[in-house]
Structure formats: structure tokens, C-alpha cells
N, CA, C and O atoms as CSV, one atom per row, in Angstrom:
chain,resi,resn,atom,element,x,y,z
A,1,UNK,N,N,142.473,161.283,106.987
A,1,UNK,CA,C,143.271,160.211,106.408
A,1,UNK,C,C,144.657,160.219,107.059
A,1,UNK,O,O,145.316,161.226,107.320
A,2,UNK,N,N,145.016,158.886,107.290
A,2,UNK,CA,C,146.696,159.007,108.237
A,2,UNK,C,C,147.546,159.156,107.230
A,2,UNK,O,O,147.125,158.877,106.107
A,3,UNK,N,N,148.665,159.536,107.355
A,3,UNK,CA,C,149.683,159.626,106.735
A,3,UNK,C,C,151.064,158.433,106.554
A,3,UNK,O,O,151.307,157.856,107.614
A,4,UNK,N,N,151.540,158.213,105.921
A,4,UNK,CA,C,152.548,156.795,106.186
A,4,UNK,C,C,153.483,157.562,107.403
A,4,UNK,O,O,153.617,158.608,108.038
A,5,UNK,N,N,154.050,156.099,107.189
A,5,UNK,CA,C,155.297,156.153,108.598
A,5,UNK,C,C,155.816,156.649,108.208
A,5,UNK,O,O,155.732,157.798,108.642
A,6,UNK,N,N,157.113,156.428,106.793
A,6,UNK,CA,C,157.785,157.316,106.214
A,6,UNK,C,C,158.097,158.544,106.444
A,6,UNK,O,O,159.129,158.999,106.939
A,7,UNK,N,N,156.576,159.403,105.827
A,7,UNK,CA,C,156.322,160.478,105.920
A,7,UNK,C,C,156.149,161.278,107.152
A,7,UNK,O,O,156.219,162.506,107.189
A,8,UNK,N,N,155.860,160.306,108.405
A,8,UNK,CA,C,156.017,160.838,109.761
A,8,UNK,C,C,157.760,161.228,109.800
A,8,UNK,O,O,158.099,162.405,109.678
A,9,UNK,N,N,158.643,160.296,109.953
A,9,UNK,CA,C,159.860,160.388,110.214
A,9,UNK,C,C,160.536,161.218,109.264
A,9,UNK,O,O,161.449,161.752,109.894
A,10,UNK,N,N,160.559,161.567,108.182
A,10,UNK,CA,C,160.574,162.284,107.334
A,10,UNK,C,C,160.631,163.787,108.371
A,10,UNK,O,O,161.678,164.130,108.922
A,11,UNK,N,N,159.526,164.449,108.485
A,11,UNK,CA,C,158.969,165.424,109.103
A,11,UNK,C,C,159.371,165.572,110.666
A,11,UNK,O,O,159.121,166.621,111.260
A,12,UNK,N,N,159.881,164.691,111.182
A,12,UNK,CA,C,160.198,164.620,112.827
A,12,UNK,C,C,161.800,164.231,112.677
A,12,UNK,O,O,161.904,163.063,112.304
A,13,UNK,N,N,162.623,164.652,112.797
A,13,UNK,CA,C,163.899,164.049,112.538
A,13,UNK,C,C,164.066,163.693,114.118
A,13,UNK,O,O,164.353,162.517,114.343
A,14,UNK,N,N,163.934,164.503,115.172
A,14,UNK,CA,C,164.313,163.830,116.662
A,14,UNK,C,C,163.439,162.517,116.411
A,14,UNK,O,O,164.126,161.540,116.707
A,15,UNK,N,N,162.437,162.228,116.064
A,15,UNK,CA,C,161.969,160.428,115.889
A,15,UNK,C,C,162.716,159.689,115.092
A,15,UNK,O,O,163.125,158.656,115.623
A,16,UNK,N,N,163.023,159.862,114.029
A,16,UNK,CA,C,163.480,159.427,113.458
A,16,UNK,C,C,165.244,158.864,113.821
A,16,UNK,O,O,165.821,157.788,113.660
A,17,UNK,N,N,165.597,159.993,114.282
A,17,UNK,CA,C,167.186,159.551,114.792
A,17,UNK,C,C,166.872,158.535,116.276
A,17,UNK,O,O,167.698,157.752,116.746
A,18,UNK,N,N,165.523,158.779,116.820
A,18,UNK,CA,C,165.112,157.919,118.104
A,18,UNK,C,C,165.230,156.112,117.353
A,18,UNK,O,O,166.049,155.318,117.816
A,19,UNK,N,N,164.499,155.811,116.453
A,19,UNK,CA,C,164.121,154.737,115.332
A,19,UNK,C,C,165.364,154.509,115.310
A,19,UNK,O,O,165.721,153.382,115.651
A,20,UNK,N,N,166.267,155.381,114.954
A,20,UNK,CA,C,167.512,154.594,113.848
A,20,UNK,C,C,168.189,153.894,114.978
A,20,UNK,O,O,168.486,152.709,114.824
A,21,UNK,N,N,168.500,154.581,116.243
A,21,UNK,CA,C,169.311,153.669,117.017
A,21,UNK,C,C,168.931,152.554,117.921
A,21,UNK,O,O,169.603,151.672,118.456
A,22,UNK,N,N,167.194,152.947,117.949
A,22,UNK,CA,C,166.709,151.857,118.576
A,22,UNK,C,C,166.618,150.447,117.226
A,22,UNK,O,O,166.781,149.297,117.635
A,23,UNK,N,N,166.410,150.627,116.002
A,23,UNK,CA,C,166.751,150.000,114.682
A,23,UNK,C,C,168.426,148.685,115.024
A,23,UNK,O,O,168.582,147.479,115.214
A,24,UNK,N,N,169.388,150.049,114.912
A,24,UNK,CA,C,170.901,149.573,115.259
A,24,UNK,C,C,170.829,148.608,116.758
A,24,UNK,O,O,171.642,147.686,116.702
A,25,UNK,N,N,170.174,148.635,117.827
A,25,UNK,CA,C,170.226,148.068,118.951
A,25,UNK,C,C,169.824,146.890,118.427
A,25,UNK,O,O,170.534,145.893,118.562
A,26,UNK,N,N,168.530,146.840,117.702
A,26,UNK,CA,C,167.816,145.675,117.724
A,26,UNK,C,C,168.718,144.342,116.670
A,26,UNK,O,O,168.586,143.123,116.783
A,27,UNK,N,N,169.534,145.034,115.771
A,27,UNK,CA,C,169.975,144.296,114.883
A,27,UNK,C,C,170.983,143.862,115.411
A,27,UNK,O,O,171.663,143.001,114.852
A,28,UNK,N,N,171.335,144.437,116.770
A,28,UNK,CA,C,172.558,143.363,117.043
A,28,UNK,C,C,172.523,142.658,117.843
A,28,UNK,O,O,173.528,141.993,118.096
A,29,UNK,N,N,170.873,142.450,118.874
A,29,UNK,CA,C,170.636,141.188,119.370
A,29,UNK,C,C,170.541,139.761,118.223
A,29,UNK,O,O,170.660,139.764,116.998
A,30,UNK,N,N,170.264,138.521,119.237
A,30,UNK,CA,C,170.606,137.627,118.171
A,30,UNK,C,C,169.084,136.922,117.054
A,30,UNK,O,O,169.072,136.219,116.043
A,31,UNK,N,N,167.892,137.613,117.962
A,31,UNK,CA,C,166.957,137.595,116.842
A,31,UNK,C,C,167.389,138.698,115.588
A,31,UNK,O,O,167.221,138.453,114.393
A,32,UNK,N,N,167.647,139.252,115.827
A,32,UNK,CA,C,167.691,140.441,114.771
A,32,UNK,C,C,168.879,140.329,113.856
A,32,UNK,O,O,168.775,140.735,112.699
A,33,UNK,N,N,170.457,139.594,114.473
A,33,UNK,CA,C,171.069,138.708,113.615
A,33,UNK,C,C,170.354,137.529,112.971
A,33,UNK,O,O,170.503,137.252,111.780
A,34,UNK,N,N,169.390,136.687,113.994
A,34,UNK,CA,C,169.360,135.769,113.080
A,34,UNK,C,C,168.666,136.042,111.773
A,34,UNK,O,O,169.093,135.540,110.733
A,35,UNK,N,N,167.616,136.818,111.797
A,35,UNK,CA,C,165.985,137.680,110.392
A,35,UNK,C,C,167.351,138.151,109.396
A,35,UNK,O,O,167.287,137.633,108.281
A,36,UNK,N,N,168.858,139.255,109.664
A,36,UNK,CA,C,169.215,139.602,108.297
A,36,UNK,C,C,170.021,138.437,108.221
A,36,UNK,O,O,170.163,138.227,107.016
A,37,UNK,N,N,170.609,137.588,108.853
A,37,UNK,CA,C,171.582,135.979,108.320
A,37,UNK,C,C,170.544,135.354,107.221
A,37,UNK,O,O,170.836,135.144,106.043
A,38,UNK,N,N,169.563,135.154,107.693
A,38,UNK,CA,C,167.710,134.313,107.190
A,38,UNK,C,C,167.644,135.276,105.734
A,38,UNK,O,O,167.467,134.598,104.722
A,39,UNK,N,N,167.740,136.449,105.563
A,39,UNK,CA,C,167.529,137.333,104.375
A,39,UNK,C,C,168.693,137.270,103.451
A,39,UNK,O,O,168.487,137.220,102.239
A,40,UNK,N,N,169.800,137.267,103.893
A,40,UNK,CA,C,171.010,137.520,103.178
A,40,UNK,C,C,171.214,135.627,102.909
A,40,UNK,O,O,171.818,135.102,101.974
A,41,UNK,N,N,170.810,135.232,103.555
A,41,UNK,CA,C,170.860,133.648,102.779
A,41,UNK,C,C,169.843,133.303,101.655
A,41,UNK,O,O,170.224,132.586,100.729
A,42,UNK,N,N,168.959,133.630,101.677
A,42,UNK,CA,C,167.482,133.837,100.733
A,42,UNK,C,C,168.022,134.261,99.106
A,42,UNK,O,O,168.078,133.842,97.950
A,43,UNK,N,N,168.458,135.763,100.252
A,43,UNK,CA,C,169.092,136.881,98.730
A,43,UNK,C,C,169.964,135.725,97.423
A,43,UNK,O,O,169.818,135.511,96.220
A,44,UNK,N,N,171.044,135.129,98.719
A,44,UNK,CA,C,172.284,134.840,98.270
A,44,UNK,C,C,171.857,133.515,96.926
A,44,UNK,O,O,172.417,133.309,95.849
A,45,UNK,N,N,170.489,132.718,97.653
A,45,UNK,CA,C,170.247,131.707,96.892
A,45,UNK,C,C,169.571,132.022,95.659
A,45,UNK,O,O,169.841,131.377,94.646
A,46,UNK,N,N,168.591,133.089,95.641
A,46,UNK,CA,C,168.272,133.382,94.609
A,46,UNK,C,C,169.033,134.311,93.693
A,46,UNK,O,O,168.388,134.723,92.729
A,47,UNK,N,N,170.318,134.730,93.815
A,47,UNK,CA,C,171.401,135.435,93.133
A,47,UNK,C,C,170.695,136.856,93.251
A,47,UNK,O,O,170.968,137.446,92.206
A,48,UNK,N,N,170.191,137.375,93.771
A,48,UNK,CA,C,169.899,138.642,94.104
A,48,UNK,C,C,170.880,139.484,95.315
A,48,UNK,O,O,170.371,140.471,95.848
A,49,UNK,N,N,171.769,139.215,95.571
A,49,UNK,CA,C,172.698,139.701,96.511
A,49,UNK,C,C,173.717,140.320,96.129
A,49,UNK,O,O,174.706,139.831,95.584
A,50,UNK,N,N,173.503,141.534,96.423
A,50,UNK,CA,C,174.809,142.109,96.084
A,50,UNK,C,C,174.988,142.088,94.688
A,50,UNK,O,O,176.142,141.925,94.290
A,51,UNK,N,N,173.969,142.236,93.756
A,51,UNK,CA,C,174.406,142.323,92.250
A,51,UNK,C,C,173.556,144.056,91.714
A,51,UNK,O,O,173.473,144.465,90.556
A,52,UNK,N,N,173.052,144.750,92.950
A,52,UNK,CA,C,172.612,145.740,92.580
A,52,UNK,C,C,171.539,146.041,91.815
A,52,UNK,O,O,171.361,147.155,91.322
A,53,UNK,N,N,170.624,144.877,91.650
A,53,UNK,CA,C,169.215,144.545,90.556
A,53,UNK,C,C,168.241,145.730,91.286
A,53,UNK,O,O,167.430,146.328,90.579
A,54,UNK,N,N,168.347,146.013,92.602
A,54,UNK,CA,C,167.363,146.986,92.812
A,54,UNK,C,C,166.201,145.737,93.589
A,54,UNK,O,O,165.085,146.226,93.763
A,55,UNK,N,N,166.296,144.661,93.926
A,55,UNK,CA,C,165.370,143.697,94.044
A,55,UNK,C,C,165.379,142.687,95.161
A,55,UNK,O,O,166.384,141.984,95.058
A,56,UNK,N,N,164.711,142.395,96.077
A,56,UNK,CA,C,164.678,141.763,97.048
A,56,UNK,C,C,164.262,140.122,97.078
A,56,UNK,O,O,164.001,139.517,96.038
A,57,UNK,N,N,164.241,139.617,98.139
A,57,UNK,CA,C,163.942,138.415,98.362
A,57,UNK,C,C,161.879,138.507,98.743
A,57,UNK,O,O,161.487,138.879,99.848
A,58,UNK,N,N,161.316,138.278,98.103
A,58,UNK,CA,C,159.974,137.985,98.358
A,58,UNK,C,C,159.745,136.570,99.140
A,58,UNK,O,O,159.889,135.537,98.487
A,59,UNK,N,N,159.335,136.481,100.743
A,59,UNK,CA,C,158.846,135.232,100.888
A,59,UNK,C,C,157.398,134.730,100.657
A,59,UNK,O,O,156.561,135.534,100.243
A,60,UNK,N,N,156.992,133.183,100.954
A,60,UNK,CA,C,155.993,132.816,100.603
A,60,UNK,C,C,155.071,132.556,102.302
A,60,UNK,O,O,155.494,131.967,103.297
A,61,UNK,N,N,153.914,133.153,102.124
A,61,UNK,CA,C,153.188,133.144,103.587
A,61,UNK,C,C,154.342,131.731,104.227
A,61,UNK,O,O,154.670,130.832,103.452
A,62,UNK,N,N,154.812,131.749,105.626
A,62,UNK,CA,C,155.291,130.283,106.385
A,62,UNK,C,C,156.268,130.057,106.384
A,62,UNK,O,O,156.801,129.541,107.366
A,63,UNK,N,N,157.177,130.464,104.835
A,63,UNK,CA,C,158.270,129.912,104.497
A,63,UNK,C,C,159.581,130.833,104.623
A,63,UNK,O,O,159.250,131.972,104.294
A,64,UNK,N,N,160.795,130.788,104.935
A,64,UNK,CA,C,161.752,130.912,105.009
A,64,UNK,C,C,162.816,131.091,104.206
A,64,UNK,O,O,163.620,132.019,104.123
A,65,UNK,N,N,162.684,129.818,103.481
A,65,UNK,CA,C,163.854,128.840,102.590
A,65,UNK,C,C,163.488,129.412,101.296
A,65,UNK,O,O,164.437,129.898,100.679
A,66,UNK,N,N,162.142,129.482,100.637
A,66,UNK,CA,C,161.469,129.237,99.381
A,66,UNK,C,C,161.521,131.037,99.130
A,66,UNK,O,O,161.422,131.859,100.041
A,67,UNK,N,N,161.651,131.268,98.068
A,67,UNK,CA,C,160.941,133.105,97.590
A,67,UNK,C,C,161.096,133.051,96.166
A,67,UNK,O,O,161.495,132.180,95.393
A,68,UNK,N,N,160.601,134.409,96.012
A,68,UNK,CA,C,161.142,135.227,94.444
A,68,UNK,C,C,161.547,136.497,94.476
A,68,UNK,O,O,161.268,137.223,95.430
A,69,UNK,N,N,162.215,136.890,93.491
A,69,UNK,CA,C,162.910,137.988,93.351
A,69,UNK,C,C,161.736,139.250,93.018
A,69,UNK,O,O,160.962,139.265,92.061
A,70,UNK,N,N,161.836,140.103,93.914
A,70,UNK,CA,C,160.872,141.495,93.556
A,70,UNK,C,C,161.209,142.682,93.674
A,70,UNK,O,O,162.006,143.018,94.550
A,71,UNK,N,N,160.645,143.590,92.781
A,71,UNK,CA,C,161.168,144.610,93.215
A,71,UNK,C,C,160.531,145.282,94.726
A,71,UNK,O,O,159.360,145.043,95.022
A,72,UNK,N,N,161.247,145.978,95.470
A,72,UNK,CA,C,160.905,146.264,96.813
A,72,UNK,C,C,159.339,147.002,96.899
A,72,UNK,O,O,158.697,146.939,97.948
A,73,UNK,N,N,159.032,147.404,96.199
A,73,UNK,CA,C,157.478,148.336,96.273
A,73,UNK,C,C,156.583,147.329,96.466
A,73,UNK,O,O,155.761,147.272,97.380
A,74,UNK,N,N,156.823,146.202,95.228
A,74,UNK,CA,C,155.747,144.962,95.189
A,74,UNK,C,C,155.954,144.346,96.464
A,74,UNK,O,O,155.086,144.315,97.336
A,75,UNK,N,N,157.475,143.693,96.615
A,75,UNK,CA,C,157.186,142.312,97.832
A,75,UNK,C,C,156.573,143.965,99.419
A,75,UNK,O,O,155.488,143.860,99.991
A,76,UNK,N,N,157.311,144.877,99.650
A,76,UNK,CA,C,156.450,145.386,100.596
A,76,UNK,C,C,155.234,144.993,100.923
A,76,UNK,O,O,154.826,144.583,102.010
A,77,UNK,N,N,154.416,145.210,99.453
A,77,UNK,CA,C,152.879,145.378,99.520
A,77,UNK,C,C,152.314,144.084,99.812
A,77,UNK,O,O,151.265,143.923,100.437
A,78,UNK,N,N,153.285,142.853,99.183
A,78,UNK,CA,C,152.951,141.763,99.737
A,78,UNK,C,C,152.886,141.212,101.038
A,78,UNK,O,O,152.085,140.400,101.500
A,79,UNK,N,N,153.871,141.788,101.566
A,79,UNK,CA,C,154.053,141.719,102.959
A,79,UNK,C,C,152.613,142.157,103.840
A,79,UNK,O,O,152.018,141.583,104.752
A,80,UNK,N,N,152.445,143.009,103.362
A,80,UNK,CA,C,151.315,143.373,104.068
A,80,UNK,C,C,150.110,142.959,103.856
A,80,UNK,O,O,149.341,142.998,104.816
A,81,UNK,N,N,149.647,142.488,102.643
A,81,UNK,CA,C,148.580,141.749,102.547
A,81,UNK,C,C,148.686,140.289,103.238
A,81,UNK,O,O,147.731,139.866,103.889
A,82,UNK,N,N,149.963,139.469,103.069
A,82,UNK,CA,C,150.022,138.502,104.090
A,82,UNK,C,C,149.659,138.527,105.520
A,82,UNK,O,O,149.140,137.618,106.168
A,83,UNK,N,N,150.089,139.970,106.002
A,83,UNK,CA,C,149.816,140.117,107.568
A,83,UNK,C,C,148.379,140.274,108.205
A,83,UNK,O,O,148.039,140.402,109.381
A,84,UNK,N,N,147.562,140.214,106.895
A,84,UNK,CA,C,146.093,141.102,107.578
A,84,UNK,C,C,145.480,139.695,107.131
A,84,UNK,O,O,144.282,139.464,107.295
């Protein structure tokens, strides 16, 4: 049975510090500005920003503009059932 990613990086810290800055690189090209501008506008509309609820922006398969508020364990899992 595999183990999560998490739990890889967790256990490997030279990967993990490899991730974080290749992470930091990516977020400051301008796809990677534009996905957290796209999130933090989402957040902002559904008042989930910055109020510390513990809770994210859930999107809908396509959409962008449209979500709901979740807690992060759920929309994850959603995420991933969308992708498969």
C-alpha cells in the first residue's frame, strides 16, 4: 500500500525543503499569481477570507467564479474525485 505525499515529505526533509522552493518559484510566475489572485477573490466573495473559519473556497467541476465554503479535508477530497 503507498503511503501519502504528506507523509513522504514529512520523513525526507532534503525533499521537502527541494518542494518548498520549487513551490515559492512557481508562485511567483504569473500562472501561479494568477490560481492564488483566482482563490483569494473566490475566498473574498464568499466572506471566507481572512476571518480564520478554518475553511476554504470549494469550486464547482469548470467553474472559477461560483463555490462553497468547506472545510479543507472535504473540498480536498472533492478535488480529487473531480480529477479522476
Amino acid at each position: 500500500m503507498a503511503g501519502s505525499t504528506a507523509e513522504y515529505y514529512r520523513k525526507n526533509p532534503e525533499a521537502r525543503k527541494k518542494r518548498l522552493k520549487q513551490q515559492s518559484e512557481y508562485q511567483k510566475t504569473p500562472k501561479g499569481k494568477r490560481i492564488k489572485s483566482n482563490a483569494n477573490k473566490l475566498n473574498r466573495k464568499l466572506g471566507t477570507y481572512g476571518n480564520h473559519d478554518g475553511k476554504d473556497a470549494a469550486h464547482y467541476k469548470g467553474s472559477t467564479t461560483e463555490g462553497r465554503t468547506q472545510s479543507p479535508s472535504i473540498n480536498r477530497k472533492s478535488r480529487l474525485k473531480i480529477r479522476k
